[in-house]
Backbone as numpy.savetxt, mean C-alpha at the origin, in Angstrom:
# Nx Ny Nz CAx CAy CAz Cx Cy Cz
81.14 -1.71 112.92 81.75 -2.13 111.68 81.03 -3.29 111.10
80.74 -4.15 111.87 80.15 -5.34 111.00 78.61 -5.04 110.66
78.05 -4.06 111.57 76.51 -4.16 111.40 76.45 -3.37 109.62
77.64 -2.40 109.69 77.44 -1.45 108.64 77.66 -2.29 107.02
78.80 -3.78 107.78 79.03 -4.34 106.44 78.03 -5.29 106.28
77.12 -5.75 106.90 75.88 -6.50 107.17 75.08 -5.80 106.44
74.41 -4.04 106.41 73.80 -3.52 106.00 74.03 -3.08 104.31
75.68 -3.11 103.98 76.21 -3.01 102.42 75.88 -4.28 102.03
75.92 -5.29 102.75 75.69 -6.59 101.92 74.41 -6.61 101.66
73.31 -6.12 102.82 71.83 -6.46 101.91 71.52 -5.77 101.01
72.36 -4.78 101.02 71.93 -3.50 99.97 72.20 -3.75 98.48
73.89 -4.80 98.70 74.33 -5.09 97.42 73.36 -6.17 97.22
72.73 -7.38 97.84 71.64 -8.39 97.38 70.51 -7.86 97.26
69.77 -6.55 97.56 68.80 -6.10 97.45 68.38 -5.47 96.08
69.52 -4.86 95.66 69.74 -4.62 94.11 69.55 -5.66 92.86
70.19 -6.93 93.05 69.88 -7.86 91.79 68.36 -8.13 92.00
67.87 -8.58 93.56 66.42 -9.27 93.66 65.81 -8.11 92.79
65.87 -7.00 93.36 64.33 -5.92 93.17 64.66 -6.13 91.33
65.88 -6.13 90.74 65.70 -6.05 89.46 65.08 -7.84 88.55
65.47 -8.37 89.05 64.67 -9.98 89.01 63.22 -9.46 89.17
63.18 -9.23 90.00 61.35 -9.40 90.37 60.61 -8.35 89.34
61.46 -6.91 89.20 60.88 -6.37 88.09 60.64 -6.80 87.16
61.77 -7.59 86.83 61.83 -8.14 85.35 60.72 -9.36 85.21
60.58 -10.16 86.36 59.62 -11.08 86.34 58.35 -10.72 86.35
58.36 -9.17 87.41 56.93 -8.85 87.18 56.22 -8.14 86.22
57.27 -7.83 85.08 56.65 -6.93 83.77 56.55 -8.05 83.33
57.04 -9.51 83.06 56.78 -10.77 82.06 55.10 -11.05 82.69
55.23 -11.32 83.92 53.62 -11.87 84.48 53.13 -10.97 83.94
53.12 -9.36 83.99 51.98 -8.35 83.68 51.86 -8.34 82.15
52.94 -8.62 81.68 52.51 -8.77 80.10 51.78 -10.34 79.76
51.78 -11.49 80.58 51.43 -12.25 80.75 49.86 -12.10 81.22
49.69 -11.48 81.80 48.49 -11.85 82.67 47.53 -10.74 82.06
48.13 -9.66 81.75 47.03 -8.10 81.07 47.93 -7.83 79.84
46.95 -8.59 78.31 47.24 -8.95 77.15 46.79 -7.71 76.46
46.51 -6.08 77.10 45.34 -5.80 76.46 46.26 -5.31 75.33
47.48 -4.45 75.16 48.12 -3.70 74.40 48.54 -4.94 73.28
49.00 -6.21 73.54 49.31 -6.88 72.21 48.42 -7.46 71.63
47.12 -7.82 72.37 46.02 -7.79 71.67 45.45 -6.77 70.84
45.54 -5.75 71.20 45.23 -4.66 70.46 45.51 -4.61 69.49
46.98 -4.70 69.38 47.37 -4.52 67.66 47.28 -5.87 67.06
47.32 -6.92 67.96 47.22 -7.98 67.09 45.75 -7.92 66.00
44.72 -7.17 67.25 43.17 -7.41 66.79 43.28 -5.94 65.41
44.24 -4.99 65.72 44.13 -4.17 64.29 44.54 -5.15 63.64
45.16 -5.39 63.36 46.27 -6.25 62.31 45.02 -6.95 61.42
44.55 -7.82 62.30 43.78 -9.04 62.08 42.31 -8.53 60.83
42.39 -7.56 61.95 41.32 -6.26 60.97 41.46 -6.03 59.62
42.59 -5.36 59.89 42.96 -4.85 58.09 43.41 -5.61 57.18
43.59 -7.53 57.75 43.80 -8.61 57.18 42.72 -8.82 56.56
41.39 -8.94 57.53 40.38 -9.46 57.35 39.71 -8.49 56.19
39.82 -6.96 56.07 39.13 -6.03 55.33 40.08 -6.10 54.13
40.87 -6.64 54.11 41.68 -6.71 52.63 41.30 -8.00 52.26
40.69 -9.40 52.91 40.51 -10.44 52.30 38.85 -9.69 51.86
38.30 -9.41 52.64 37.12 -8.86 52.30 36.87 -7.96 51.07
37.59 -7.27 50.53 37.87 -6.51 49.82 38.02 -7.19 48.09
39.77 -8.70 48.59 39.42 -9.43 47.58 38.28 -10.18 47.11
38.13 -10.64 48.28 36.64 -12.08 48.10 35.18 -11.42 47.95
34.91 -10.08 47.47 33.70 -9.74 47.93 33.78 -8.34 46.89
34.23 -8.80 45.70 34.05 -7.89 44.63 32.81 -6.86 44.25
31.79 -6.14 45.67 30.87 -5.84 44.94 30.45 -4.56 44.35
31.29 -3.62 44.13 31.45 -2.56 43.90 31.69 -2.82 42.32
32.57 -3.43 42.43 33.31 -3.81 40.66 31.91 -4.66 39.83
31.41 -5.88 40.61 30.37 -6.70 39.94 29.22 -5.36 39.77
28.44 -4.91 40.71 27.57 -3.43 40.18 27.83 -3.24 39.08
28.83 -2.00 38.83 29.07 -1.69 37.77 29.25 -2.54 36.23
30.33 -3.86 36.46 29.57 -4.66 35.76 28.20 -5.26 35.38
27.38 -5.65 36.17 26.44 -5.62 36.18 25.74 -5.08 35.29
25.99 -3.57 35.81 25.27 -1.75 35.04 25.39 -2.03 33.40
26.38 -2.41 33.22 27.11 -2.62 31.92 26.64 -3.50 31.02
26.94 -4.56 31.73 25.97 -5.78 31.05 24.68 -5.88 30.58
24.34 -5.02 31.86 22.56 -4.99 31.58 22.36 -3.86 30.25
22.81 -2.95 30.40 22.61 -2.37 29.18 22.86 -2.73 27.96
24.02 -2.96 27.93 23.81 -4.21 26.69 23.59 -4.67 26.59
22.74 -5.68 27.07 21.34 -6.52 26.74 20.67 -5.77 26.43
19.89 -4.27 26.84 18.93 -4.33 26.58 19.17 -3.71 25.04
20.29 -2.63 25.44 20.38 -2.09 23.58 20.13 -3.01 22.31
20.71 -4.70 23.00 21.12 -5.61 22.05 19.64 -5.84 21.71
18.68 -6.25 22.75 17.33 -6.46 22.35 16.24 -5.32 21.80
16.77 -4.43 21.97 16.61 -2.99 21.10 15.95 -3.22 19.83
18.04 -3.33 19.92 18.42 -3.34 18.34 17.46 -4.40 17.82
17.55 -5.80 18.22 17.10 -6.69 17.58 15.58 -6.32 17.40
14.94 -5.47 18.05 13.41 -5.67 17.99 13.24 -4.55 16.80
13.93 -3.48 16.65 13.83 -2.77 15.49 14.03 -3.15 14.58
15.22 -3.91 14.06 15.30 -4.76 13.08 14.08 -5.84 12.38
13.53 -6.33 13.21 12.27 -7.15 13.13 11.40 -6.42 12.72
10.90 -5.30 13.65 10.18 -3.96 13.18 10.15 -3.85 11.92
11.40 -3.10 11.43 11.66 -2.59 10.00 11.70 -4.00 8.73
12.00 -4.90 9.57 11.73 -5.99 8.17 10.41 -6.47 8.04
9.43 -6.21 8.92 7.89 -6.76 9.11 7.21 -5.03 8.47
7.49 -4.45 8.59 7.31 -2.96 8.00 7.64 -3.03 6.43
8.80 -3.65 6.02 8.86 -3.61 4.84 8.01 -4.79 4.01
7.73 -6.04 4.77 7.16 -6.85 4.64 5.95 -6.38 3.69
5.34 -5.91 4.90 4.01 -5.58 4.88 4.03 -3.78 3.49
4.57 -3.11 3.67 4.34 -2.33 2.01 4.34 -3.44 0.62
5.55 -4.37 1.09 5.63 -4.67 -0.29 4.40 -5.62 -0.54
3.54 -6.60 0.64 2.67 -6.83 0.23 1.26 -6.16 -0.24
1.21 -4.81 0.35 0.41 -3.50 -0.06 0.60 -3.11 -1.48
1.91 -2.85 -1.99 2.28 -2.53 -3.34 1.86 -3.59 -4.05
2.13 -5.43 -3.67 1.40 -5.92 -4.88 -0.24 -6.06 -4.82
-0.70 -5.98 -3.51 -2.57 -6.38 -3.59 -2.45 -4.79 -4.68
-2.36 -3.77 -4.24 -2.27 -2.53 -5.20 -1.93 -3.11 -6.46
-1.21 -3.38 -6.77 -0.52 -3.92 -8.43 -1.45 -4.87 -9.07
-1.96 -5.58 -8.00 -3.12 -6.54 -8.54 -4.36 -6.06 -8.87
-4.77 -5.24 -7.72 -6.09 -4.35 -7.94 -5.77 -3.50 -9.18
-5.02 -2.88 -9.56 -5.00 -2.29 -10.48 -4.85 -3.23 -11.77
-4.81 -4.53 -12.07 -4.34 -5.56 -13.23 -5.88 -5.84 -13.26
-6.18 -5.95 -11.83 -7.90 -6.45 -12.59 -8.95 -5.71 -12.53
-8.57 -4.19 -11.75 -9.46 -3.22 -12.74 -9.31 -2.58 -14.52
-8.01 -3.16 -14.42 -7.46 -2.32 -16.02 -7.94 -3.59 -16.96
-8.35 -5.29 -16.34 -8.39 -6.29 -16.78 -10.47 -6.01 -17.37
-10.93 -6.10 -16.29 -12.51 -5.74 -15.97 -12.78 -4.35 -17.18
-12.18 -2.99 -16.99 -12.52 -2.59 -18.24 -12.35 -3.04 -19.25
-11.16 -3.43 -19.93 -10.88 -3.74 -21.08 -12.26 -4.67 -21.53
-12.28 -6.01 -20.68 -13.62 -6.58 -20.74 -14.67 -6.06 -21.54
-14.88 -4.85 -20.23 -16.22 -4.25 -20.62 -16.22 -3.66 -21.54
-15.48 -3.18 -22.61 -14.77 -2.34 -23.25 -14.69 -2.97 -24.94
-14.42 -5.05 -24.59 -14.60 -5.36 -25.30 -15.90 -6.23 -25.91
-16.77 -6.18 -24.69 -17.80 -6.83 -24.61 -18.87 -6.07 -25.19
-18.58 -4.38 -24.42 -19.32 -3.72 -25.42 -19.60 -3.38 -26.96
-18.07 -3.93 -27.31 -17.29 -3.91 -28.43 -18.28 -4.64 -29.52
-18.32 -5.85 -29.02 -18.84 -7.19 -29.83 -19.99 -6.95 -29.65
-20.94 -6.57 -28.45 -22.49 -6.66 -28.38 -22.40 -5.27 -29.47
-22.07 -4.20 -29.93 -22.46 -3.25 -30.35 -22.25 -3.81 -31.81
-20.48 -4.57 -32.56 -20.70 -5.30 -33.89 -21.85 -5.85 -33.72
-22.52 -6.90 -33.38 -23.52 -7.70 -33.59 -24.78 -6.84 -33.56
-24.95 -6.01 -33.01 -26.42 -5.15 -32.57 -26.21 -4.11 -34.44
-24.99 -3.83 -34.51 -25.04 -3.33 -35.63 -25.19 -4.35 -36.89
-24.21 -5.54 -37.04 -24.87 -6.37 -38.27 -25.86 -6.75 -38.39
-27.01 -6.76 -37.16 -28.38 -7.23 -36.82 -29.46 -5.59 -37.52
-28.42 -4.90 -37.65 -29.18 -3.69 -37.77 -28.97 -3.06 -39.48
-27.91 -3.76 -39.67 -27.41 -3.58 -41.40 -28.35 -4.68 -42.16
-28.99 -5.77 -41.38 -29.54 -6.68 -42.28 -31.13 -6.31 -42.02
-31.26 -5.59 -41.32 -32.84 -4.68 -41.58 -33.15 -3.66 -42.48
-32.14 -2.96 -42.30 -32.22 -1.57 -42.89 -32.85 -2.41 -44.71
-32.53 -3.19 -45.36 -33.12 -3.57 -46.42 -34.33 -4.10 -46.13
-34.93 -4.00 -45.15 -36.15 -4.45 -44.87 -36.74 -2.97 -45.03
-36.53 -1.97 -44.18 -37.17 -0.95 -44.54 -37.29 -0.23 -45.53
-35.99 -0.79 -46.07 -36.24 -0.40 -47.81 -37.09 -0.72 -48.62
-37.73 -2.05 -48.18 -38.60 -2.51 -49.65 -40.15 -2.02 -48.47
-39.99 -2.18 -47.07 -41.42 -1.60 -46.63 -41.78 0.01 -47.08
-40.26 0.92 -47.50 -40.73 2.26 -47.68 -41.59 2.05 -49.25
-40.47 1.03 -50.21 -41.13 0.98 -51.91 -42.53 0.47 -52.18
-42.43 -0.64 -51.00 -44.01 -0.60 -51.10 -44.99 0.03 -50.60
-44.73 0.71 -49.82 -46.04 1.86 -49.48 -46.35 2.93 -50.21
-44.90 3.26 -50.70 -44.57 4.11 -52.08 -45.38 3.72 -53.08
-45.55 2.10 -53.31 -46.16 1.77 -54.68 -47.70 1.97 -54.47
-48.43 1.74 -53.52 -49.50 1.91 -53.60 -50.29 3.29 -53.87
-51.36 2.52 -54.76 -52.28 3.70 -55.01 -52.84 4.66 -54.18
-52.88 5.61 -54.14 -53.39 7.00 -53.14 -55.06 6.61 -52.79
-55.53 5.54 -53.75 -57.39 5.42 -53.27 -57.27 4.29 -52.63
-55.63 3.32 -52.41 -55.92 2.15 -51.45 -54.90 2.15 -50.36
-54.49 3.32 -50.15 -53.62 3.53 -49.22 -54.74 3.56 -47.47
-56.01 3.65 -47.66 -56.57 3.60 -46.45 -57.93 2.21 -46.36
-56.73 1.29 -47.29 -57.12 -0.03 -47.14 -56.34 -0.81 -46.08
-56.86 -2.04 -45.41 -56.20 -3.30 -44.47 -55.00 -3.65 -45.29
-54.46 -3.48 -46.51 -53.53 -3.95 -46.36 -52.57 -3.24 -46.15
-52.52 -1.45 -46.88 -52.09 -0.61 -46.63 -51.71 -0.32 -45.44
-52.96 -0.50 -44.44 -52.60 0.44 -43.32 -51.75 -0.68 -42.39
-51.63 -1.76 -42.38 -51.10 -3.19 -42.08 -49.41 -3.20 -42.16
-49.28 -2.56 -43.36 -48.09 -2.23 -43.67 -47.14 -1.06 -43.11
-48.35 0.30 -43.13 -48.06 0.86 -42.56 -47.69 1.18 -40.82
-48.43 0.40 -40.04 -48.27 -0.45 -38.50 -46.97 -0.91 -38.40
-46.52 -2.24 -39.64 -45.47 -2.99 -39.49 -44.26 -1.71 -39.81
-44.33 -0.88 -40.54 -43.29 -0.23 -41.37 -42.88 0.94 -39.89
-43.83 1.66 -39.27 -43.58 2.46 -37.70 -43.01 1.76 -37.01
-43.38 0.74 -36.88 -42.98 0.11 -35.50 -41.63 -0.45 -35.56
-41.18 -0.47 -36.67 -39.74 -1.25 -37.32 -38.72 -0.01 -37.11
-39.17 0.77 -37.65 -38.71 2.38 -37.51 -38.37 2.69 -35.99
-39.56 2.74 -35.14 -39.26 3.05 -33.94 -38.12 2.15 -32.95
-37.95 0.79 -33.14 -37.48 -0.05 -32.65 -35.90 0.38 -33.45
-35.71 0.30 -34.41 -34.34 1.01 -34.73 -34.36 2.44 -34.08
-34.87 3.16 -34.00 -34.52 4.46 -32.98 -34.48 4.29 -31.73
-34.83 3.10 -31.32 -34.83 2.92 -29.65 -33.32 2.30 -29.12
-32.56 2.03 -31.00 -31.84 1.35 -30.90 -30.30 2.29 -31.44
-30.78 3.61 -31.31 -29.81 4.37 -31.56 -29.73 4.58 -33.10
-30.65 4.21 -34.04 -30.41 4.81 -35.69 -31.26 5.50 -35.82
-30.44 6.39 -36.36 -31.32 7.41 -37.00 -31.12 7.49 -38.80
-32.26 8.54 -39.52 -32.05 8.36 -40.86 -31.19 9.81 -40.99
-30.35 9.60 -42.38 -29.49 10.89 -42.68 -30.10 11.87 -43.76
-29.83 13.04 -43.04 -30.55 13.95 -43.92 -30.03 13.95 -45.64
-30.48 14.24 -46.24 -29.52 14.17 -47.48 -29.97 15.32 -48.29
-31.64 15.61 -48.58 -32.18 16.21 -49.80 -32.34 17.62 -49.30
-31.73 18.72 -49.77 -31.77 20.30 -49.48 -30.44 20.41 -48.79
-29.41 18.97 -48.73 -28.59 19.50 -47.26 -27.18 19.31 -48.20
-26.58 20.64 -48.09 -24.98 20.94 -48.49 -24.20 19.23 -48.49
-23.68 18.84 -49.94 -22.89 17.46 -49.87 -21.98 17.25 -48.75
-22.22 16.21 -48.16 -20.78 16.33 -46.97 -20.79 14.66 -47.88
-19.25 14.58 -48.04 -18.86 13.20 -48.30 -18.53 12.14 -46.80
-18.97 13.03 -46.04 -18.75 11.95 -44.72 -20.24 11.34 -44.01
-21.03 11.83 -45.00 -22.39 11.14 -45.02 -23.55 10.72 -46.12
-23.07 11.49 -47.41 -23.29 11.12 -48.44 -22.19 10.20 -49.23
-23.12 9.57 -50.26 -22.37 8.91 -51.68 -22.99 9.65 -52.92
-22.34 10.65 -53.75 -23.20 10.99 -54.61 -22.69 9.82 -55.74
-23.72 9.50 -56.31 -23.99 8.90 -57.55 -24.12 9.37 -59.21
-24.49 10.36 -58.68 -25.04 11.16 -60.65 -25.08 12.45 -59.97
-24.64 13.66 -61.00 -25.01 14.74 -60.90 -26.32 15.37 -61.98
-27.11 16.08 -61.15 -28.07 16.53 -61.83 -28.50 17.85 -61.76
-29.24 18.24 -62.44 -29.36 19.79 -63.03 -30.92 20.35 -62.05
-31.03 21.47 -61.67 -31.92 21.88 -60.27 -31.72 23.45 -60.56
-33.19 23.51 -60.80 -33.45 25.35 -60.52 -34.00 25.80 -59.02
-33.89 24.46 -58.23 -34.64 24.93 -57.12 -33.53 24.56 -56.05
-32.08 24.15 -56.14 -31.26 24.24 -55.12 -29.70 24.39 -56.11
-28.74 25.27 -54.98 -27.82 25.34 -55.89 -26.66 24.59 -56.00
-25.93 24.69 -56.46 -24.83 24.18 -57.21 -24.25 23.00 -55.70
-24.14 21.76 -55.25 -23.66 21.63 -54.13 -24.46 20.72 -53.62
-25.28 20.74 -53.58 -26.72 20.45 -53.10 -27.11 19.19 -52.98
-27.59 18.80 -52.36 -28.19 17.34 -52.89 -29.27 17.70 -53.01
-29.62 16.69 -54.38 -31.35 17.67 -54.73 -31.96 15.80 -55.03
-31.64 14.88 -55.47 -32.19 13.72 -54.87 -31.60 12.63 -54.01
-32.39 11.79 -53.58 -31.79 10.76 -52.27 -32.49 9.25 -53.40
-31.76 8.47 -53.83 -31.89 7.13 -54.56 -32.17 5.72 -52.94
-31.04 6.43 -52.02 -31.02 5.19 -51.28 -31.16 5.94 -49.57
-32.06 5.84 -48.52 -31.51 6.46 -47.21 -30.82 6.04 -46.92
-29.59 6.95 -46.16 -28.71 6.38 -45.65 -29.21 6.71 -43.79
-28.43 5.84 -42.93 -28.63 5.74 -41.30 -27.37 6.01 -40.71
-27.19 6.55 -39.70 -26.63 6.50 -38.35 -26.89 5.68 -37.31
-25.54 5.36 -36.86 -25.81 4.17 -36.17 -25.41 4.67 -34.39
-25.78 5.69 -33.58 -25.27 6.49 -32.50 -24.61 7.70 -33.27
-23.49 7.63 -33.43 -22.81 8.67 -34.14 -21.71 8.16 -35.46
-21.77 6.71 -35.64 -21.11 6.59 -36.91 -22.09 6.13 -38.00
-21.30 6.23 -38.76 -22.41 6.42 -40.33 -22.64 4.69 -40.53
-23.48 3.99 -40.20 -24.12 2.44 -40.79 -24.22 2.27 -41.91
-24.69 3.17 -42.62 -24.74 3.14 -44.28 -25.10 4.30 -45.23
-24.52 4.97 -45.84 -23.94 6.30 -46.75 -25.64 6.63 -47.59
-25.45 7.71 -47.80 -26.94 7.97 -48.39 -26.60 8.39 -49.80
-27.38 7.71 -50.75 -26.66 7.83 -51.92 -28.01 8.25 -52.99
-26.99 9.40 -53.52 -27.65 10.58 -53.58 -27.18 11.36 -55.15
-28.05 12.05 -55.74 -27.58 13.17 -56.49 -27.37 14.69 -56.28
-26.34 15.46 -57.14 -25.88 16.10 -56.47 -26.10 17.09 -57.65
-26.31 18.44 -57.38 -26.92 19.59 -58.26 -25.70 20.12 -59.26
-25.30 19.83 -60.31 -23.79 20.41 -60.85 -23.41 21.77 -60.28
């Protein structure tokens, strides 16, 4: 009897210890082998750390900004360089259109010039040429006047020298003499003066010449004045 209540009693003290010591020995083992709350502590810590990482370390978002930015710069400097382009482009015609506008003021300037220079040298070459023509008038009357037995005298033939050579120098000079005697009246080169009576040209006619008249290139210098056959 007593050994058996000896043996219920350790049995009943054997029960609280073994559960004490369990209980103490899962605290030491969770104490002493950390690996399972480390574990999640070290996830935890992880997906702390990859979400601060995530905030603090924008570089996915800056890229693309970046991408963005940069292109608009460059469009912007694009733009701006075309702009420059097209205003240095227009620049440059409109200074083309005026050297053009100019070149053309002082070629249209340079003819006129020449145009009027020729103008004046040709008046003057012609009043220089209206105040001869009475020179050859009185050299034709006097060769006219001389006698037919002293026409192949020094003074004659003297005259005759001076009277060619006066002649030729006005033809070198563009005059010529106008036909007048046998040739149909044209009033745009004759002056008739008197009409006169002619069995040897008809009605129209110029049948004498009083004065030669000249051409001066192609306009009339002085009218040939003339009679004209009734």
């Amino acid at each position: 009897m007593e050994e058996k209540k000896v043996e219920e009693i350790l049995q009943d003290e054997e029960i609280p210890v073994t559960e004490e010591a369990s209980g103490e020995g899962d605290a030491v083992q969770a104490q002493d082998d950390p690996e399972t709350g480390t574990a999640e502590s070290d996830t935890e810590a992880d997906e702390a750390g990859a979400e601060e990482t995530q905030e603090d370390d924008p570089e996915e978002g800056s890229d693309e900004d970046n991408t963005d930015s940069g292109k608009k710069g460059f469009f912007g400097k694009r733009k701006k360089a075309d702009k420059e382009k097209a205003a240095l482009q227009e620049k440059v015609a409109g200074l083309e259109d005026r050297v053009k506008r100019q070149m053309a003021e002082f070629e249209n300037y340079r003819k006129r010039t020449e145009k009027e220079k020729q103008a004046m040298f040709s008046m003057g070459e012609r009043n220089v040429i209206e105040k001869m023509l009475p020179i050859v008038d009185n050299f034709e009357r006097g060769l006219a006047a001389i006698p037919a037995e002293e026409k192949e005298g020094p003074v004659a033939s003297g005259m005759e020298m001076v009277y060619r050579q006066l002649v030729k120098q006005l033809e070198d000079l563009g005059v010529t003499p106008i036909e007048a005697v046998g040739q149909e009246f044209d009033p745009s080169f004759h002056n008739a003066v008197m009409q006169v009576e002619s069995e040897e040209y008809p009605s129209g006619t110029v049948a004498q010449e009083f004065q030669k008249g000249y051409k001066y290139h192609d306009a009339v210098i002085r009218y040939s004045m003339v009679g004209v056959v009734q």
